[in-house]
Backbone atoms as SQL, in Angstrom:
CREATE TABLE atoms (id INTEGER PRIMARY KEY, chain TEXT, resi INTEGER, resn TEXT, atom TEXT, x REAL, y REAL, z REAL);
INSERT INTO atoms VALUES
  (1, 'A', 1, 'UNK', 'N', 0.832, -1.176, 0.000),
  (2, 'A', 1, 'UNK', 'CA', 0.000, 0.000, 0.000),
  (3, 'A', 1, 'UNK', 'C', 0.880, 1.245, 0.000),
  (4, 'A', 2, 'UNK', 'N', 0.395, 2.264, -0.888),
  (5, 'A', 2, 'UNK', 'CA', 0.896, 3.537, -0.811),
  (6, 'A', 2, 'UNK', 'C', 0.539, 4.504, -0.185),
  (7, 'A', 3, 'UNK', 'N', 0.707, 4.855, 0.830),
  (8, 'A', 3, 'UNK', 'CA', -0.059, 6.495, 1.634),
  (9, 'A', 3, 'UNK', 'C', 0.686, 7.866, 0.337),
  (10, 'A', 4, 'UNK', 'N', -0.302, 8.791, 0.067),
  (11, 'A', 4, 'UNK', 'CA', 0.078, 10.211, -0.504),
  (12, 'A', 4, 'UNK', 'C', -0.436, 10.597, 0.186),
  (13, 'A', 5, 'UNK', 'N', 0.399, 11.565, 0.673),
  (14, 'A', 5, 'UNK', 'CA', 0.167, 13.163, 1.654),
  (15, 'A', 5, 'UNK', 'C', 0.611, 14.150, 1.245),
  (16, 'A', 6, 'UNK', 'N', -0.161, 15.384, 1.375),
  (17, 'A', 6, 'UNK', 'CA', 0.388, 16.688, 0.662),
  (18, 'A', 6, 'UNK', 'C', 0.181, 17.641, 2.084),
  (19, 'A', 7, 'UNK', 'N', 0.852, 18.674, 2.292),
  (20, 'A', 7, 'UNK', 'CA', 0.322, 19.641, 3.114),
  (21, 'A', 7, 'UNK', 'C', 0.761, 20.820, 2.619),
  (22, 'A', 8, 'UNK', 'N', -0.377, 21.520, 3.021),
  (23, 'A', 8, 'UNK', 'CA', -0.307, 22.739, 1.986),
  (24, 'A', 8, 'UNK', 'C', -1.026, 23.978, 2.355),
  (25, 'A', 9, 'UNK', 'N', -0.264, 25.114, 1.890),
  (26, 'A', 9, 'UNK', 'CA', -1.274, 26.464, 2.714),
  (27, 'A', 9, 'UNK', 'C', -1.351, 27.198, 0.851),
  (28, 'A', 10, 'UNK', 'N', -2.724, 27.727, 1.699),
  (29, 'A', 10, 'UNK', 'CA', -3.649, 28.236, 0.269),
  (30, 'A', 10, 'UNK', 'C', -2.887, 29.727, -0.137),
  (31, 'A', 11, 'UNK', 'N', -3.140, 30.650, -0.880),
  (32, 'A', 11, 'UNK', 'CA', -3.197, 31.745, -1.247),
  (33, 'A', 11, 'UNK', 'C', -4.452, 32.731, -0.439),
  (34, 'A', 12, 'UNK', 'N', -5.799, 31.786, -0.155),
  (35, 'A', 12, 'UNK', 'CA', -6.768, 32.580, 0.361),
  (36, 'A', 12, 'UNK', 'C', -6.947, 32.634, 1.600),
  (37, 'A', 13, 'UNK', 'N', -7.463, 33.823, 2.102),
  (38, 'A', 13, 'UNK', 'CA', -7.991, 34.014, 3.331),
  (39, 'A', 13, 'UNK', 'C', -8.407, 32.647, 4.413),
  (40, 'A', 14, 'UNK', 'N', -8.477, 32.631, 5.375),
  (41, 'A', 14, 'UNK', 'CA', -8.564, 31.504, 6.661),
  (42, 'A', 14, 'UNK', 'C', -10.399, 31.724, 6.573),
  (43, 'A', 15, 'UNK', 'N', -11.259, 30.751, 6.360),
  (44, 'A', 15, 'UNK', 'CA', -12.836, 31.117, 6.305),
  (45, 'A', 15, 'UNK', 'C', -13.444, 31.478, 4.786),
  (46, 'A', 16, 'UNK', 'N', -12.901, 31.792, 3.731),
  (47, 'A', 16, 'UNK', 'CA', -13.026, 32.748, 2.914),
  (48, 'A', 16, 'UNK', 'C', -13.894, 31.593, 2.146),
  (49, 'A', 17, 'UNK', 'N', -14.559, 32.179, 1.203),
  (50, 'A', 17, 'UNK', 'CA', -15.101, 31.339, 0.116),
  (51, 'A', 17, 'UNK', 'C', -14.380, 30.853, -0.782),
  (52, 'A', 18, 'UNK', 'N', -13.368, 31.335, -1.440),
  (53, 'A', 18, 'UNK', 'CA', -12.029, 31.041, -1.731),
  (54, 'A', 18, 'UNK', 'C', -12.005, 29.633, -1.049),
  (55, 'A', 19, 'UNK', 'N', -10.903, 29.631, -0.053),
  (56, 'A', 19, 'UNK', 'CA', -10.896, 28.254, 0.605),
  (57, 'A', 19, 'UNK', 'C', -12.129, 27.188, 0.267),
  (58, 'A', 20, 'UNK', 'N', -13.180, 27.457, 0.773),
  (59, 'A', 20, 'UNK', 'CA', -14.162, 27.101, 0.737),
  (60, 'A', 20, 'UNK', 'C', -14.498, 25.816, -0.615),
  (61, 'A', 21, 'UNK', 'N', -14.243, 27.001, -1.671),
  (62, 'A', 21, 'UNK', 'CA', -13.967, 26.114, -3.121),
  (63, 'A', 21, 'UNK', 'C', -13.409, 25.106, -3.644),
  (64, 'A', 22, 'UNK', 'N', -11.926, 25.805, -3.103),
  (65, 'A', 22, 'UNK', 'CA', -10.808, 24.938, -2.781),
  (66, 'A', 22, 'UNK', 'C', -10.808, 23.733, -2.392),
  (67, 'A', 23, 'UNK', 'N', -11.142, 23.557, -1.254),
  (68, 'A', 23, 'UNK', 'CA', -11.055, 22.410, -0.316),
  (69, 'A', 23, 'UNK', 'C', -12.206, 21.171, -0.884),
  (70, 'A', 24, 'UNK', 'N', -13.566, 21.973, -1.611),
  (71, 'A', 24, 'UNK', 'CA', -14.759, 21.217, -2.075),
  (72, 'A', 24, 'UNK', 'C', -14.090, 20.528, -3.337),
  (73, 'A', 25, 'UNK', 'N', -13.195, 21.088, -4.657),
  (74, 'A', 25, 'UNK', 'CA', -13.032, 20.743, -5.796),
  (75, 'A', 25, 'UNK', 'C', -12.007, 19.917, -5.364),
  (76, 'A', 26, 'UNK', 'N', -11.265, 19.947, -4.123),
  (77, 'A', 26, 'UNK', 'CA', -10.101, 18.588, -4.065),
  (78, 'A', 26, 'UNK', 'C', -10.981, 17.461, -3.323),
  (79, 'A', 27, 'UNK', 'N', -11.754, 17.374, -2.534),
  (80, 'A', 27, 'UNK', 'CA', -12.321, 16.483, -2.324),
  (81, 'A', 27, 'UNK', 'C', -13.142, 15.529, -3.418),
  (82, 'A', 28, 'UNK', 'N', -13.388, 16.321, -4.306),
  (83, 'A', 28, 'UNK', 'CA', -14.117, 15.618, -5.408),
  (84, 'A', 28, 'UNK', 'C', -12.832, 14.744, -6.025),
  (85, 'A', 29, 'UNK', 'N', -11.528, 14.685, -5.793),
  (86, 'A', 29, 'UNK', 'CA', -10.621, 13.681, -5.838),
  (87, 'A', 29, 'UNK', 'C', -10.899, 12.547, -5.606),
  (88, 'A', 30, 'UNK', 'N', -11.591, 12.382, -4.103),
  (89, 'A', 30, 'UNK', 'CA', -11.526, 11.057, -3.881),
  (90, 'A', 30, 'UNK', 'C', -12.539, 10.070, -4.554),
  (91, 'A', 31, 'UNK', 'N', -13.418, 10.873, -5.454),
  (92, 'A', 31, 'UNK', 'CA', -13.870, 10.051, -6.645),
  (93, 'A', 31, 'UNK', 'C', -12.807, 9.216, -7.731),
  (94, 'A', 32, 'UNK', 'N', -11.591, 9.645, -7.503),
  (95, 'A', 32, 'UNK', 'CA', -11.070, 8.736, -9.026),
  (96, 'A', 32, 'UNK', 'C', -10.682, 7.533, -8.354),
  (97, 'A', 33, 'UNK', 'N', -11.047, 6.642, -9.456),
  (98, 'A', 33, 'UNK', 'CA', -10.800, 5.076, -8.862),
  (99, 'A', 33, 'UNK', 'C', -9.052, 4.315, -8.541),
  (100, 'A', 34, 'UNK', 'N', -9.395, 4.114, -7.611),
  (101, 'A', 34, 'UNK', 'CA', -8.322, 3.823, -7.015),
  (102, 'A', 34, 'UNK', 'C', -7.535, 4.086, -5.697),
  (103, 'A', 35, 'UNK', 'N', -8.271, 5.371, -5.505),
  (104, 'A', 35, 'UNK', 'CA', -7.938, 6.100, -4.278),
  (105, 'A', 35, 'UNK', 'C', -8.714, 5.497, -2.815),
  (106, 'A', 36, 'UNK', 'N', -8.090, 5.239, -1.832),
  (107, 'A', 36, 'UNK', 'CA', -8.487, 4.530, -0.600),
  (108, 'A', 36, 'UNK', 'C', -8.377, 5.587, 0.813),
  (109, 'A', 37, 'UNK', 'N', -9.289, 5.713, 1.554),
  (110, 'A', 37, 'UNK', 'CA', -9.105, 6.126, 2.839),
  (111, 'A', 37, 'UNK', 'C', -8.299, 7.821, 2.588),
  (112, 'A', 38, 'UNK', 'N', -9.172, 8.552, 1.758),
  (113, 'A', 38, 'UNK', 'CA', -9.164, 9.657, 1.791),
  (114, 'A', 38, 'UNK', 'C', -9.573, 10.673, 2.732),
  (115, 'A', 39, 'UNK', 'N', -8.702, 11.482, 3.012),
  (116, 'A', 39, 'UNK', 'CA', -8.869, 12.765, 3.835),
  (117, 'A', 39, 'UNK', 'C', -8.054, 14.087, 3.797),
  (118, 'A', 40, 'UNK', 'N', -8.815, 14.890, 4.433),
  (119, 'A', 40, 'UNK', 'CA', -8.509, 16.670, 3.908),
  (120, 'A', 40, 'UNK', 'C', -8.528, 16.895, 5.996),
  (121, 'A', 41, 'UNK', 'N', -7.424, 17.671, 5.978),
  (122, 'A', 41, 'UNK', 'CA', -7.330, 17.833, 7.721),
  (123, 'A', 41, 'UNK', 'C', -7.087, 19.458, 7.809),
  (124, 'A', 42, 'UNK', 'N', -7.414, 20.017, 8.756),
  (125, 'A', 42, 'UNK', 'CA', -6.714, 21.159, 9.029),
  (126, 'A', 42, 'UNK', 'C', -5.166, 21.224, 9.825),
  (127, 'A', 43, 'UNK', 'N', -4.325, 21.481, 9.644),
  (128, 'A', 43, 'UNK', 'CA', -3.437, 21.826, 10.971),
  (129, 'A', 43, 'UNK', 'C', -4.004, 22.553, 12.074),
  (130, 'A', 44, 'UNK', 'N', -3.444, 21.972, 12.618),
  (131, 'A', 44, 'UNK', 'CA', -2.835, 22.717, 14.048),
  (132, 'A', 44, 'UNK', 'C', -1.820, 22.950, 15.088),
  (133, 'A', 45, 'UNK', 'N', -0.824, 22.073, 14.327),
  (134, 'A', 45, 'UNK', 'CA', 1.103, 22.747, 14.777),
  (135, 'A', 45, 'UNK', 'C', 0.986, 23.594, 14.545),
  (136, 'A', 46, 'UNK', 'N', 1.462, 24.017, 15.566),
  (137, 'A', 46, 'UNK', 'CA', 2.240, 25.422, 15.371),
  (138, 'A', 46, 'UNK', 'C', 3.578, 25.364, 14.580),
  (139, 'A', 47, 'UNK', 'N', 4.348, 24.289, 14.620),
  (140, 'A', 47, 'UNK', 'CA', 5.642, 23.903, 14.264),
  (141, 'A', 47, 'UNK', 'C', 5.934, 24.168, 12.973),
  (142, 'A', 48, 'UNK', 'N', 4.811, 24.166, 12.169),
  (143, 'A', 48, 'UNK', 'CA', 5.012, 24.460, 10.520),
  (144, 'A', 48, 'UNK', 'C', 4.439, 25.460, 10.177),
  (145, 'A', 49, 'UNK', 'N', 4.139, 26.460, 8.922),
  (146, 'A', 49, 'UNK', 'CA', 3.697, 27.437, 8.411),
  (147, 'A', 49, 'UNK', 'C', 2.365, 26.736, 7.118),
  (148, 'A', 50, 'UNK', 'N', 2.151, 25.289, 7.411),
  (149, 'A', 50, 'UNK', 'CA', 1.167, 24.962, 6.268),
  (150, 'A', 50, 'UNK', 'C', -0.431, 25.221, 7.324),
  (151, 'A', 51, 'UNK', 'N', -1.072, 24.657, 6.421),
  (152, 'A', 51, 'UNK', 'CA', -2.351, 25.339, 7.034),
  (153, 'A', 51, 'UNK', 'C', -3.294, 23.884, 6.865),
  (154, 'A', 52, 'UNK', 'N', -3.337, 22.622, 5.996),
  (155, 'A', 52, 'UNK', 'CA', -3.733, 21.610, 5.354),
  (156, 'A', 52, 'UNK', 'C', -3.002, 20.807, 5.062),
  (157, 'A', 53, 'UNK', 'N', -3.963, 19.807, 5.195),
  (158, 'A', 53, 'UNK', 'CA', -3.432, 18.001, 4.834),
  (159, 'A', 53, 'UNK', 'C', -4.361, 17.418, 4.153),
  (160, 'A', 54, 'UNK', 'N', -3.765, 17.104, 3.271),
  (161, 'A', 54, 'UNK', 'CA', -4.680, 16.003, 2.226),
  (162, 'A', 54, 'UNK', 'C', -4.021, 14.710, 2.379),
  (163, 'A', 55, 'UNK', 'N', -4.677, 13.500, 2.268),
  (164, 'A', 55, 'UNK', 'CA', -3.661, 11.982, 2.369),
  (165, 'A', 55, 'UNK', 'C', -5.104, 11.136, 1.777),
  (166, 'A', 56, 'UNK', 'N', -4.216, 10.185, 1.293),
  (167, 'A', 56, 'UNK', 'CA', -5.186, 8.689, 0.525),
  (168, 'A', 56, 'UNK', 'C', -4.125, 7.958, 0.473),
  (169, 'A', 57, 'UNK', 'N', -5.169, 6.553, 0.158),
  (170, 'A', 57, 'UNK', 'CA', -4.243, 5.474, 0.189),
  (171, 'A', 57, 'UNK', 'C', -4.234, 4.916, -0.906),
  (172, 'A', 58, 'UNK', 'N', -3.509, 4.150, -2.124),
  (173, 'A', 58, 'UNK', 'CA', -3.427, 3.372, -2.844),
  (174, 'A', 58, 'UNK', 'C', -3.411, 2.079, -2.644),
  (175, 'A', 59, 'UNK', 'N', -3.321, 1.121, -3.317),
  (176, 'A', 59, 'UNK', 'CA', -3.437, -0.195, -3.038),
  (177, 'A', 59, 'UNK', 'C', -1.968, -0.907, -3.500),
  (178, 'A', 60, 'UNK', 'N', -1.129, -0.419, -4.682),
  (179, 'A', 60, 'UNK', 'CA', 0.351, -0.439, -5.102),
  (180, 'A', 60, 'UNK', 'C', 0.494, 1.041, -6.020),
  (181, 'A', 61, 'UNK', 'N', 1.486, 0.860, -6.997),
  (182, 'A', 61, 'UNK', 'CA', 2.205, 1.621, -7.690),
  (183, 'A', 61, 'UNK', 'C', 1.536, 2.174, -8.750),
  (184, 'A', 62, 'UNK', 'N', 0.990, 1.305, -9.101),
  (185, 'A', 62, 'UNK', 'CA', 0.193, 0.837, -10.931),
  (186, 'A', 62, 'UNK', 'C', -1.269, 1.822, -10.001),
  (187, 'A', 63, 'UNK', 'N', -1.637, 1.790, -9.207),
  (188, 'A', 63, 'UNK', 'CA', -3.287, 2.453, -8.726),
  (189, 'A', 63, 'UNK', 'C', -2.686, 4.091, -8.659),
  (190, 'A', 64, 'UNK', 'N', -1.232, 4.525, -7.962),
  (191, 'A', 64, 'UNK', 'CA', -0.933, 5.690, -7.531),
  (192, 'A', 64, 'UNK', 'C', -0.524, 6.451, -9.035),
  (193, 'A', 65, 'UNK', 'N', -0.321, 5.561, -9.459),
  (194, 'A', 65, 'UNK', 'CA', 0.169, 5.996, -11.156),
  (195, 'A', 65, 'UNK', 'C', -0.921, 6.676, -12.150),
  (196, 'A', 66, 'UNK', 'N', -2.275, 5.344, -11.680),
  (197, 'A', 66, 'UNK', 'CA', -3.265, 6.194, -12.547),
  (198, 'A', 66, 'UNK', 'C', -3.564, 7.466, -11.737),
  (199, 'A', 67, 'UNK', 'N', -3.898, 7.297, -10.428),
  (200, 'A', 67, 'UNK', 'CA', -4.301, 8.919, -9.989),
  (201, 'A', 67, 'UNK', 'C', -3.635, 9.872, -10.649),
  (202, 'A', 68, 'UNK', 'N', -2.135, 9.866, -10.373),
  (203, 'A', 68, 'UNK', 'CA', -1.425, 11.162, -11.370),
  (204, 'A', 68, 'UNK', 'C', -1.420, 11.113, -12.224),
  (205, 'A', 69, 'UNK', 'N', -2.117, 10.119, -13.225),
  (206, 'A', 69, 'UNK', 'CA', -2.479, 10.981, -14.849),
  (207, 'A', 69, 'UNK', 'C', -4.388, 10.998, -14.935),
  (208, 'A', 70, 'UNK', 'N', -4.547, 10.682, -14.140),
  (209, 'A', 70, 'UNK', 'CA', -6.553, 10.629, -14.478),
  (210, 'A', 70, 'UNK', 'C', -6.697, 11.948, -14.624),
  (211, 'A', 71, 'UNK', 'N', -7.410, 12.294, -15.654),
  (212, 'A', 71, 'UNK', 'CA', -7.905, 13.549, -16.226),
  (213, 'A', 71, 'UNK', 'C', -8.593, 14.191, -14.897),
  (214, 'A', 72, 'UNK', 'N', -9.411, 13.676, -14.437),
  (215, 'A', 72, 'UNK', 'CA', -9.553, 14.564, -13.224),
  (216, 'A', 72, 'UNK', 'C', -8.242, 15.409, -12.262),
  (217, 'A', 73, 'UNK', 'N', -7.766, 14.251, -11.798),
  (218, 'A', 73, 'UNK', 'CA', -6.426, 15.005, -11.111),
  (219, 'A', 73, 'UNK', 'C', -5.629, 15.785, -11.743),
  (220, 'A', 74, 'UNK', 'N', -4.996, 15.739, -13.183),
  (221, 'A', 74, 'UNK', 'CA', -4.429, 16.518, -14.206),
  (222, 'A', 74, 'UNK', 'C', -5.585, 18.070, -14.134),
  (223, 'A', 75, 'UNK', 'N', -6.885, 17.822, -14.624),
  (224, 'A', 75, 'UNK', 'CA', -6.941, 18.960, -14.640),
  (225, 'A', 75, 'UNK', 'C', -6.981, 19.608, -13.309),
  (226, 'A', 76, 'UNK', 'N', -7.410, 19.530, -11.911),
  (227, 'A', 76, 'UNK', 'CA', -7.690, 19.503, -10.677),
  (228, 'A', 76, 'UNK', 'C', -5.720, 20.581, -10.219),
  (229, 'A', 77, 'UNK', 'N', -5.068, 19.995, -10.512),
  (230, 'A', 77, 'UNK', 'CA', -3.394, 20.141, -10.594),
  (231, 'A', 77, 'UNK', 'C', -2.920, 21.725, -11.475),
  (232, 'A', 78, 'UNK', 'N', -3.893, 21.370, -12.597),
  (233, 'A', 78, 'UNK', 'CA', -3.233, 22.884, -13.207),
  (234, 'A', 78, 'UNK', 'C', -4.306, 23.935, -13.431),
  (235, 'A', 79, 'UNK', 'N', -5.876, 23.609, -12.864),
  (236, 'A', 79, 'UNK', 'CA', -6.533, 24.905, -12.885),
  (237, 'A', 79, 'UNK', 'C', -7.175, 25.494, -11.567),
  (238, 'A', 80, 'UNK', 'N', -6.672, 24.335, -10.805),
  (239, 'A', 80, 'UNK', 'CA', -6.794, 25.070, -9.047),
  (240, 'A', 80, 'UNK', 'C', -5.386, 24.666, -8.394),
  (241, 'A', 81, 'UNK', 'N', -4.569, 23.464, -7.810),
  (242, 'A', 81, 'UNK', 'CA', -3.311, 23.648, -7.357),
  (243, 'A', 81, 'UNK', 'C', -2.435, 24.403, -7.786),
  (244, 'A', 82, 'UNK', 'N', -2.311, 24.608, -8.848),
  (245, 'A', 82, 'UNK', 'CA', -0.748, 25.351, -9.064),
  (246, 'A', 82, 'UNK', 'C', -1.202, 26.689, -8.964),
  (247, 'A', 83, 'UNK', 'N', -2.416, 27.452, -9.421),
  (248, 'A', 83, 'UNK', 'CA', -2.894, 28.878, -8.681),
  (249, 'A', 83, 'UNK', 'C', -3.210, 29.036, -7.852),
  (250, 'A', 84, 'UNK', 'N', -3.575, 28.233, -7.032),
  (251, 'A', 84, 'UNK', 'CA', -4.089, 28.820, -5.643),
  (252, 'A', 84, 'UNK', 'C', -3.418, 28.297, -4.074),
  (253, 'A', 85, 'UNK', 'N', -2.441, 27.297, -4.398),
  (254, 'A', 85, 'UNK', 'CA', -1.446, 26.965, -3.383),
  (255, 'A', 85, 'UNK', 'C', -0.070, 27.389, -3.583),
  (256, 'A', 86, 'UNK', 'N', -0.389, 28.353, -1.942),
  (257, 'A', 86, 'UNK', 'CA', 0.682, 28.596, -2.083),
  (258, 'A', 86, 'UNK', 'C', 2.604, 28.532, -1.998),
  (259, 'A', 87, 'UNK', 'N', 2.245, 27.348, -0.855),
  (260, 'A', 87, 'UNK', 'CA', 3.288, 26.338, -1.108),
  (261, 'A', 87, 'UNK', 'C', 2.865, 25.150, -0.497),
  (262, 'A', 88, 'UNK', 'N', 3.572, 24.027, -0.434),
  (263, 'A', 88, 'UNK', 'CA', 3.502, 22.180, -0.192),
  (264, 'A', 88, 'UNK', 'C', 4.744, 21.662, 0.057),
  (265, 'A', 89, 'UNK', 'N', 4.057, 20.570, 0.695),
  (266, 'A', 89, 'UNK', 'CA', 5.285, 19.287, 0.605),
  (267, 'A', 89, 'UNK', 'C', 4.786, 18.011, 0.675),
  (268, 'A', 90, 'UNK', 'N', 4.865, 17.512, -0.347),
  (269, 'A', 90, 'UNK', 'CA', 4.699, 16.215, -0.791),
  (270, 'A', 90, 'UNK', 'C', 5.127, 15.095, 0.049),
  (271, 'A', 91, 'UNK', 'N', 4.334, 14.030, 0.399),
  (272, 'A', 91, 'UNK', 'CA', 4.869, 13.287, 1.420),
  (273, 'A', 91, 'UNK', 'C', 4.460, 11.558, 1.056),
  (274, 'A', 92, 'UNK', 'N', 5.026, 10.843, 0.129),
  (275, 'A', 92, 'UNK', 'CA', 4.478, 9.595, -0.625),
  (276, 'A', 92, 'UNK', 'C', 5.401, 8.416, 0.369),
  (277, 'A', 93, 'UNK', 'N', 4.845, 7.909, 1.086),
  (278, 'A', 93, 'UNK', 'CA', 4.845, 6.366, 1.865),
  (279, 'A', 93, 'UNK', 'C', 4.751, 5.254, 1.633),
  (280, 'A', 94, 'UNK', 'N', 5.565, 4.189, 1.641),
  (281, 'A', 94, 'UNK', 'CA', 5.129, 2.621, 1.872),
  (282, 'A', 94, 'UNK', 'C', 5.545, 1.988, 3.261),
  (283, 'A', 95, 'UNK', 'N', 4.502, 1.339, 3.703),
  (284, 'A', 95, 'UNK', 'CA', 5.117, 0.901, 4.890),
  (285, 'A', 95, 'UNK', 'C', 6.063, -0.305, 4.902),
  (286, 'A', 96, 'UNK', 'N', 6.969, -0.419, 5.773),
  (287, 'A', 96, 'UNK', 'CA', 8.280, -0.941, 6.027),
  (288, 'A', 96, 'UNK', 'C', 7.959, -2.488, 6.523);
């Protein structure tokens, strides 16, 4: 199994409708097939400057593979992530 985790702070306001959007059009992610045990978290470290957590699970390589090309996620990637986040860190797992 593969865990993907992203954490990530927006461009918009904390409450805003902005966010709001945001957070609704990535959840519609966990529609593409393949994706397992999806979730969207808020922070609350203080320890980091991100603001969000997204994580799902795959089942192997070949399932995490289609997510990053399924037309959903492709477009999802270049007409809301790359404008409206304002930075991340990618965090892709297998357990040991």
């Amino acid at each position: 199994m593969i865990r993907h985790a992203a954490i990530f702070k927006l461009i918009h306001a904390a409450g805003s409708p902005q966010e709001a959007s945001f957070l609704a059009a990535l959840a519609k992610l966990s529609a593409i097939p393949g994706v397992g045990s999806f979730e969207i978290a808020r922070e609350i470290s203080l320890k980091n400057a991100f603001d969000f957590a997204v994580s799902m699970t795959f089942a192997d390589a070949a399932a995490y593979e289609a997510y990053n090309t399924h037309p959903a996620h492709v477009a999802f990637v270049q007409s809301r992530w790359i404008p409206e986040v304002a930075n991340f860190m990618e965090h892709d797992t297998k357990a040991l």
